[in-house]
C-alpha distance (Angstrom), angle and dihedral (degrees) to the residues before:
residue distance angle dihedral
X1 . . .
X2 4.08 . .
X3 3.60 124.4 .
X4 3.92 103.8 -107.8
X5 3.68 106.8 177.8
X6 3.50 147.7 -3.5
X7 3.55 118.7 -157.1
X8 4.10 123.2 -166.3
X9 3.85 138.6 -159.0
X10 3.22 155.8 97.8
X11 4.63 96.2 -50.0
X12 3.54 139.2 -163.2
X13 3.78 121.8 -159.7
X14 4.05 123.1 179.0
X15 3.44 113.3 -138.4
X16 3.83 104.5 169.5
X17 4.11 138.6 -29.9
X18 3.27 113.7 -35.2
X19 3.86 91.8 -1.7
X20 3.94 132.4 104.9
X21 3.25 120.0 172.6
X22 4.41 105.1 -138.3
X23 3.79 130.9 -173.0
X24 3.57 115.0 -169.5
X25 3.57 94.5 -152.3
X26 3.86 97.8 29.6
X27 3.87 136.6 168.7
X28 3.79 130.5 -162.1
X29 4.32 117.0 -167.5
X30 3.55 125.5 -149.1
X31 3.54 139.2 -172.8
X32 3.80 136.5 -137.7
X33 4.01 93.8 -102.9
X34 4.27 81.5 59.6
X35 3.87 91.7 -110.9
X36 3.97 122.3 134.0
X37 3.89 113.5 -101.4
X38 3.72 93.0 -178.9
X39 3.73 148.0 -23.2
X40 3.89 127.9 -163.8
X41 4.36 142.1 92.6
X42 3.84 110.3 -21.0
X43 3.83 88.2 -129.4
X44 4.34 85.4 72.5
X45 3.30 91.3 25.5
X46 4.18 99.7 56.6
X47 4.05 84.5 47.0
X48 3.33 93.1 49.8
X49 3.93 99.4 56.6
X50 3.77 97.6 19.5
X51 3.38 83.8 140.4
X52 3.95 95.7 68.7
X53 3.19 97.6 35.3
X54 3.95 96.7 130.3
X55 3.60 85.2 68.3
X56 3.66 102.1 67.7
X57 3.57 125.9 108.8
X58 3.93 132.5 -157.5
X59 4.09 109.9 -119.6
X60 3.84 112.3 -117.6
X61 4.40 81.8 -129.0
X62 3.41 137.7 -48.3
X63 3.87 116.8 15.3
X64 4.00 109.6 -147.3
X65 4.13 140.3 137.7
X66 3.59 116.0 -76.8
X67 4.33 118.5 -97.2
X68 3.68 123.4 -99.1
X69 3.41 119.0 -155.2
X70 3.77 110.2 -159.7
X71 4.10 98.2 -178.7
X72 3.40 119.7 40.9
X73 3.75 136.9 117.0
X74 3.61 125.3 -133.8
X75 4.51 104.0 -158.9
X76 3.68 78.4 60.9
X77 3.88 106.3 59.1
X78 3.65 87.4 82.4
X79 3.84 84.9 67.3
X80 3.52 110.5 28.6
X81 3.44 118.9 146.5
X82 3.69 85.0 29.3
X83 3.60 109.2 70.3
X84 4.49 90.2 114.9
X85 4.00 85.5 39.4
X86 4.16 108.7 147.8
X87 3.58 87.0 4.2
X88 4.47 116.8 123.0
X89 3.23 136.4 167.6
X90 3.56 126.7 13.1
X91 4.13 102.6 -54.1
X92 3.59 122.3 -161.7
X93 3.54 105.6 -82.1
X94 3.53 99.4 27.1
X95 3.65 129.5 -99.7
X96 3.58 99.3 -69.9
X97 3.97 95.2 59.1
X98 3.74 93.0 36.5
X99 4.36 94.3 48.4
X100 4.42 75.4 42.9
X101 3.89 95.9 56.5
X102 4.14 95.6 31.8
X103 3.69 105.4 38.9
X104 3.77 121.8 6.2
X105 4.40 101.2 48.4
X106 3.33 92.0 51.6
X107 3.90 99.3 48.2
X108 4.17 83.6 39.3
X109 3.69 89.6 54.6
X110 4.20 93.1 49.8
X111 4.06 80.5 69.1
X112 3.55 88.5 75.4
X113 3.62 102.6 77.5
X114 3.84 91.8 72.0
X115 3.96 97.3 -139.8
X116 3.75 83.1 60.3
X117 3.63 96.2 53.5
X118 3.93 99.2 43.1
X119 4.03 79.9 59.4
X120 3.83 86.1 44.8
X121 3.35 92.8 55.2
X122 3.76 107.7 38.7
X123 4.03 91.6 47.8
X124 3.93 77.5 61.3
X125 3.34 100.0 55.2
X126 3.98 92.9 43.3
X127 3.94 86.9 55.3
X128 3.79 102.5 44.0
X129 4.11 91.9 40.7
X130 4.06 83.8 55.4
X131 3.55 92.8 45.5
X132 4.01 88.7 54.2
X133 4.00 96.2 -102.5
X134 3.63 122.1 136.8
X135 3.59 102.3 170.7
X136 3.68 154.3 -26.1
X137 3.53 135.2 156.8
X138 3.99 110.2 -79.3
X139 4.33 136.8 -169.6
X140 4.20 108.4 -124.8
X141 4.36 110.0 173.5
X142 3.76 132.4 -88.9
X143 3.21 92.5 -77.1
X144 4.01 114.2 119.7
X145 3.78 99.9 -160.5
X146 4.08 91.2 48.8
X147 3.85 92.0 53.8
X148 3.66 85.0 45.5
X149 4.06 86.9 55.1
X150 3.62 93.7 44.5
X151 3.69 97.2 54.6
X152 3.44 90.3 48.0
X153 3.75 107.5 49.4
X154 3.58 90.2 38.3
X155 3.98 125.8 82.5
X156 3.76 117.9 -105.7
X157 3.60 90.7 -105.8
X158 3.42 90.3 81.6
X159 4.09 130.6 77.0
X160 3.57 122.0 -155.0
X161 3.41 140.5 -150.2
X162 4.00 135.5 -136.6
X163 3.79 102.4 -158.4
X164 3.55 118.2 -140.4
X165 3.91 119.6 -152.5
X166 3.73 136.1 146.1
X167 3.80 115.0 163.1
X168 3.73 136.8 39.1
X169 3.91 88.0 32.1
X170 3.84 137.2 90.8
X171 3.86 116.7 -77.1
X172 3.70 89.5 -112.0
X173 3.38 91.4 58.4
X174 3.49 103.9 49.5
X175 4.41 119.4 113.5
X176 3.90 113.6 -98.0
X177 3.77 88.5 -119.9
X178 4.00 93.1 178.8
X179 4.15 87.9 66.9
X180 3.33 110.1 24.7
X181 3.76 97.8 104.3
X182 3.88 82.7 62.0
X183 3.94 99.1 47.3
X184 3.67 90.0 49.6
X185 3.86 88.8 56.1
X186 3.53 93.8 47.8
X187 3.26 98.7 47.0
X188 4.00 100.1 41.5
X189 3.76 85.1 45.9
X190 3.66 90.7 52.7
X191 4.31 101.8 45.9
X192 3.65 100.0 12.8
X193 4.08 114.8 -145.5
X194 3.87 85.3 -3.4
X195 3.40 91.2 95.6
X196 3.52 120.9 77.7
X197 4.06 129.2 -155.0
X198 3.59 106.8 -127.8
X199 4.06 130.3 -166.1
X200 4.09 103.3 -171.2
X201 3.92 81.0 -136.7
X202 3.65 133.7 -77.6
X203 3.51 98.0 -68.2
X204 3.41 92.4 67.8
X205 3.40 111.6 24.2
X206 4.22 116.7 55.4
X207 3.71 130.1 -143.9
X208 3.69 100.0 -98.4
X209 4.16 94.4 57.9
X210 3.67 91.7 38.3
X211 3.91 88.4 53.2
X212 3.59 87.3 47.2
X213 4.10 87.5 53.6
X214 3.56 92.3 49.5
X215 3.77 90.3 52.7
X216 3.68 88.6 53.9
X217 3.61 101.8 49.1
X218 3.70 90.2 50.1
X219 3.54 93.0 52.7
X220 3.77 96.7 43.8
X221 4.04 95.0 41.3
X222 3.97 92.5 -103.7
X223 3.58 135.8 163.6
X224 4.07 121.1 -153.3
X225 3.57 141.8 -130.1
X226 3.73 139.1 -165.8
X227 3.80 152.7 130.4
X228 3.97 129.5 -75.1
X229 3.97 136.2 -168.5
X230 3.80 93.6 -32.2
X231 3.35 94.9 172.1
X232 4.23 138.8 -21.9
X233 3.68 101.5 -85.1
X234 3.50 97.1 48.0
X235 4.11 90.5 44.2
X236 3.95 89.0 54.6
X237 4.08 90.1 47.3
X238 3.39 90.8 46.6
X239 3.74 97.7 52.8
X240 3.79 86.3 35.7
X241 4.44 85.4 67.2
X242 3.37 90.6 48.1
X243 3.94 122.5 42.2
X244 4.04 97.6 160.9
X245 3.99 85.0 67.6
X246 3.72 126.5 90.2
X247 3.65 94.5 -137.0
X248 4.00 136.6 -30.0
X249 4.16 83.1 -73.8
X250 3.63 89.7 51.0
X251 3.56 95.1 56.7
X252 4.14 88.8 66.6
X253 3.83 94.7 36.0
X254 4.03 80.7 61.3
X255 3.83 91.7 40.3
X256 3.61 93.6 50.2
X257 3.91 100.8 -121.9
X258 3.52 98.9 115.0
X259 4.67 81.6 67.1
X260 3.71 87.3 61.2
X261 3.97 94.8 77.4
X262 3.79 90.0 -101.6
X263 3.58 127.1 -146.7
X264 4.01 104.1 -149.1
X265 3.79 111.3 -160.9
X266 4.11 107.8 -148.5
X267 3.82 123.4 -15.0
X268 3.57 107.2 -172.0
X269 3.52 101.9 139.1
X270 3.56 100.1 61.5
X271 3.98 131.8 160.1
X272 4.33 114.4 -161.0
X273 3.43 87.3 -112.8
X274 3.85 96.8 55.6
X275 4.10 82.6 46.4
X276 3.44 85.8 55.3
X277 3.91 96.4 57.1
X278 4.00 89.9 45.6
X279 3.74 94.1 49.0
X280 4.31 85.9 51.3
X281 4.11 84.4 43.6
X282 4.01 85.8 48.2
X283 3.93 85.9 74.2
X284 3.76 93.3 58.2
X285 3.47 89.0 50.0
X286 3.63 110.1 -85.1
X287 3.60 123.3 166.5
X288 3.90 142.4 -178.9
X289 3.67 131.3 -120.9
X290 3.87 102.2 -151.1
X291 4.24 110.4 -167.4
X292 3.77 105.5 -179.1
X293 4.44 86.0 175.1
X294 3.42 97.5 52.1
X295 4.25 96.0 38.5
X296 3.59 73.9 53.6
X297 3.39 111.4 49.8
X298 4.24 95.1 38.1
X299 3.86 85.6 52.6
X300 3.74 83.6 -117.5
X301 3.99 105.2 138.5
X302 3.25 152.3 -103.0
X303 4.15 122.6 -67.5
X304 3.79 114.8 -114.8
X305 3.92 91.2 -124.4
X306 3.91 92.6 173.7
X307 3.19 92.2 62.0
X308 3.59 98.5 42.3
X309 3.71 92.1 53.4
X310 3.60 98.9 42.7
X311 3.55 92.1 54.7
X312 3.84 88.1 49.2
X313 3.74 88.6 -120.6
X314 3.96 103.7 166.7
X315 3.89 116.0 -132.2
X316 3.77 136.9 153.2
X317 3.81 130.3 -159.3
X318 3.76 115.8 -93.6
X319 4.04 136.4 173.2
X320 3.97 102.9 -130.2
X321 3.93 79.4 -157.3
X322 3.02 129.3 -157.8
X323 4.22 72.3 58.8
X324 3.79 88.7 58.6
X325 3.59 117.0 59.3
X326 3.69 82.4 -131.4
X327 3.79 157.6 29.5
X328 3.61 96.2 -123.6
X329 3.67 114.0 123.9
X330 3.74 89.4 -169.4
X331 3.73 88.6 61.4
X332 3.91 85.4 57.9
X333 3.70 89.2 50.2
X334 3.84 97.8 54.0
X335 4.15 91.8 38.4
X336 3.89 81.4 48.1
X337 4.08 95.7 59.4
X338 3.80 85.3 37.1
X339 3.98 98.5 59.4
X340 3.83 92.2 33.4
X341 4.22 96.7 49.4
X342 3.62 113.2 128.5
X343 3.65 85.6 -1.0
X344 3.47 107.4 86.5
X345 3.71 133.9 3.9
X346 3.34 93.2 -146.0
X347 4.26 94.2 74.0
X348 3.49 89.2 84.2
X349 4.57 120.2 152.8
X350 3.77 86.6 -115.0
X351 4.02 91.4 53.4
X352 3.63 86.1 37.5
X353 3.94 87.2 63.0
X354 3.70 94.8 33.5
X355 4.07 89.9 65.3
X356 3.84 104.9 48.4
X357 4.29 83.3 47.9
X358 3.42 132.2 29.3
X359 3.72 99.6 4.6
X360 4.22 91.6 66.4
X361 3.69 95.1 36.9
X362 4.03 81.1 63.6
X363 3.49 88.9 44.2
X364 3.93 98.3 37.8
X365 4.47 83.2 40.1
X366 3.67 94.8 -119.7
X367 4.03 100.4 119.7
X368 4.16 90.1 117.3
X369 3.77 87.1 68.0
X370 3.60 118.1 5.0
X371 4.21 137.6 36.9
X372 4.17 93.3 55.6
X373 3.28 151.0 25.2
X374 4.03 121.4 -98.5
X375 3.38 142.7 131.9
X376 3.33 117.1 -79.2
X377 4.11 95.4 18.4
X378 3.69 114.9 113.3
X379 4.32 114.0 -72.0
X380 4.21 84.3 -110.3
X381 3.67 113.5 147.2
X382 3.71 136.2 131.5
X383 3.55 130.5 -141.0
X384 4.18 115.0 -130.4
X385 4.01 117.5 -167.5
X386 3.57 129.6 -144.1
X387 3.83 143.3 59.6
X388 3.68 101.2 58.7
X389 3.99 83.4 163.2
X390 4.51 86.7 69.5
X391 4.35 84.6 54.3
X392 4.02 84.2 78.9
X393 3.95 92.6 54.7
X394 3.81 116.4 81.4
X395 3.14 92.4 -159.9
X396 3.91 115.7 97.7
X397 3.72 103.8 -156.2
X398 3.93 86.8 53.7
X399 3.76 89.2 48.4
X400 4.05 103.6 47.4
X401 4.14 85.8 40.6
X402 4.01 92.1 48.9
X403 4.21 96.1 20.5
X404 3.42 112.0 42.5
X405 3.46 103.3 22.4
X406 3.80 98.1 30.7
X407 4.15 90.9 -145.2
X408 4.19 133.3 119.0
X409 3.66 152.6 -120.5
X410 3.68 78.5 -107.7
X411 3.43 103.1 43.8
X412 3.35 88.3 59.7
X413 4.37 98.7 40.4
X414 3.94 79.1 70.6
X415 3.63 89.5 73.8
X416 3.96 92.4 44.9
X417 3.54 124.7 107.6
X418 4.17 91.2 -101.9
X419 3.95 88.7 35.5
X420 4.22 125.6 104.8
X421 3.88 85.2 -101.6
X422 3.56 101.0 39.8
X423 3.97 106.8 100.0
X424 3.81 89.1 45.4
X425 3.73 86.0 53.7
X426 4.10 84.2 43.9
X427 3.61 93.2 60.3
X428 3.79 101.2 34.2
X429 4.08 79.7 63.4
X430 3.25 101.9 50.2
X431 3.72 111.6 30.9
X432 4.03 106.9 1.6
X433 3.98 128.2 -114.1
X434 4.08 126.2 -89.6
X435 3.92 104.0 -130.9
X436 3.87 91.8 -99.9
X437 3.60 148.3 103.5
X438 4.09 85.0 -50.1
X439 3.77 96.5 64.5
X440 3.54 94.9 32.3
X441 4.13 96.2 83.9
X442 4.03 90.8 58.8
X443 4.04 88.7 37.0
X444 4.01 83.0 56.2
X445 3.81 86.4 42.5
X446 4.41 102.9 48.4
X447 4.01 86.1 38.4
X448 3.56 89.2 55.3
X449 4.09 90.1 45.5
X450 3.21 93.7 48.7
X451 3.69 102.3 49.9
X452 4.09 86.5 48.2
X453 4.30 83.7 59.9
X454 3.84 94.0 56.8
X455 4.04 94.9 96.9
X456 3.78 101.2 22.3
X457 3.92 86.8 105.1
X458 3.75 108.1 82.4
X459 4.17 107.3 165.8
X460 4.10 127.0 6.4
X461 3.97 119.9 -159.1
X462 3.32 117.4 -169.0
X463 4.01 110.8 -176.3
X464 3.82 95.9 -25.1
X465 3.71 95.2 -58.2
X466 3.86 114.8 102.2
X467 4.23 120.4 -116.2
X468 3.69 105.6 167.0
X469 2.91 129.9 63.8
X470 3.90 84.5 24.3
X471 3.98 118.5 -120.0
């Protein structure tokens, strides 16, 4: 083993919720098989490899781990940001069925013509590599041979999910029942616990073939994903197809998806009771997929975080694009202190960072490589420009708020209850927004964000070897 490199800056390194670990002057080592040697201040660093000292290189910004993105969905990339696009008003339905029926089938069912799906899916990768995401655990469609594609042009980093749906949806969408013992074989034969069994939600997906999709992913070694209680109309549908079930939780407690170590994108529109069956589910390995942009930007809600973290509930911070306007995860982080300000103390910078890193690499099962730094973990790290003024502070909530994500204490007191944006935020909690002129000043306000995150990502290292910007 030979000393390799030695990279310095100003570094961030989660350690736990709500904790990050940050070194103003910082220094990770790593070795020629791309493995980290060390990681800590320069001044103990610089003595302790003195000797290679030639090698070391100055960090073009902030040093951290790479983003995971643990709910996202790759046919809709082509449309992100425009999932609600040419929808008003409040349409029967809601938002989130209408943007469903009028935008997202019809760009999920281009992905089966497979030359259109291999584009799909490497524009993907291009977008979340440059936004400093290496992997995650994502939806594709029903179709067989575009999962196929998507776990093989994408690094193993990343899960992915055949969706299962049969009802409710467009014919060409609809799961090829009659073979998909066989596909899940193939498949889970093929990539192992990569790929993910995934009912759409309970909408459109009923109990028999999500029974069946338990079945499978217990036979094959599986974990699950799916949606939950989005937002009010689609809780009261939901409930409305199934009136044997306690709630919309219920109905997978009673279908068994909540055993399979289920990833469950959103819950907003919780009851106690369905936080009670989540908390149980937690133990199996149950997580939460927590999209502040895209609860946002559907006028869908705000999270209950307190609850979620006093009931230990793990969750990271995800995209849902095509939602989100884009596949920045530090996007979600800064749209994630916004919505939560004066809300809960828990929406803190350092838990901010915590929950696009470490917290879905436990979630995701990556921790012996990915989410932190340590020696012997994989030399993984990306380098984030901006906000040299925060590399004086030594305080790490000051620097990821001001650093990383170049924003304010008063950027963020517009989102608080007295702030400009704090009755919007009011009534996005409570009842949800209409897509209208009241969601259209924080539409304005995450487009804007997001577009300000496109070049934050200078440099991407992936196991020593270099990925962005390419050699």
């Amino acid at each position: 083993m030979k000393i390799d490199s030695i990279i310095r800056g100003p570094l961030l390194n989660p350690r736990g919720p709500g904790t990050v670990d940050y070194f103003p002057d910082g220094a990770i080592v790593g070795d020629d098989r791309g493995k980290i040697v060390a990681v800590g201040a320069w001044d103990e660093i610089s003595l302790q490899f003195a000797s290679a000292a030639a090698r070391v290189r100055a960090a073009d910004g902030w040093i951290m781990p790479p983003m995971l993105d643990a709910h996202i969905h790759i046919p809709q990339h082509p449309i992100r940001g425009r999932f609600v696009e040419g929808i008003t008003g409040s349409p029967e339905g809601g938002p989130l069925l209408a943007g469903l029926n009028r935008n997202v089938f019809p760009a999920e069912g281009r992905c089966g013509d497979p030359k259109i799906a291999e584009r799909v899916i490497d524009d993907f990768l291009a977008d979340t590599l440059a936004h400093g995401v290496i992997g995650g655990a994502a939806y594709q469609t029903v179709h067989t041979a575009a999962t196929r594609a998507a776990l093989e042009r994408l690094p193993p980093e990343w899960s992915v999910g055949l969706v299962m749906m049969q009802r409710f949806c467009p014919d060409y969408l609809r799961t090829d029942e009659a073979n998909l013992d066989r596909d899940v074989a193939e498949l889970a034969g093929d990539f192992g616990s990569r790929l993910i069994v995934t009912d759409r939600f309970a909408g459109t997906v009923d109990s028999p073939l999500r029974r069946h999709g338990v079945v499978l992913a217990e036979r094959h070694g599986l974990r699950m994903q799916t949606h939950l209680n989005e937002q009010f109309i689609e809780k009261a549908w939901v409930e409305s197809l199934y009136p044997n079930a306690a709630s919309y939780t219920d109905v997978y407690r009673q279908d068994g998806l909540l055993r399979r170590a289920a990833i469950l994108a959103h819950c907003v529109r919780m009851r106690s009771d369905e936080f009670d069956l989540v908390e149980a589910a937690a133990a199996d390995g149950a997580a939460v997929a927590h999209c502040p942009v895209s609860n946002t930007l559907l006028g869908s809600g705000v999270m209950p975080l307190d609850e979620i973290v006093a009931r230990g509930i793990p969750y990271a911070l995800c995209t849902d694009v095509g939602a989100s306007p884009t596949t920045s995860l530090l996007c979600e982080m800064l749209q994630f202190l916004r919505v939560h300000r004066g809300r809960s103390q828990a929406a803190t910078p350092q838990e901010a960072l915590y929950r696009v890193t470490l917290a879905p690499a436990k979630i995701l099962g990556l921790t012996d490589r990915l989410g932190s730094f340590a020696p012997g973990k994989d030399l993984t790290y990306i380098e984030v420009a901006g906000g040299s003024n925060a590399f004086r502070s030594s305080e790490a909530n000051r620097a990821i708020l001001e650093g990383v994500l170049e924003s304010s204490d008063a950027d963020l007191d517009r989102y608080s209850p007295s702030g400009e944006l704090g009755s919007a935020i009011a009534k996005l909690a409570k009842v949800g927004l209409p897509v209208a002129a009241e969601l259209s000043a924080l539409t304005a306000d995450v487009e804007q964000t997001a577009a300000a995150f496109d070049d934050k990502i200078s440099r991407v290292i992936v196991a020593g070897r270099q990925v962005l910007p390419r050699p």
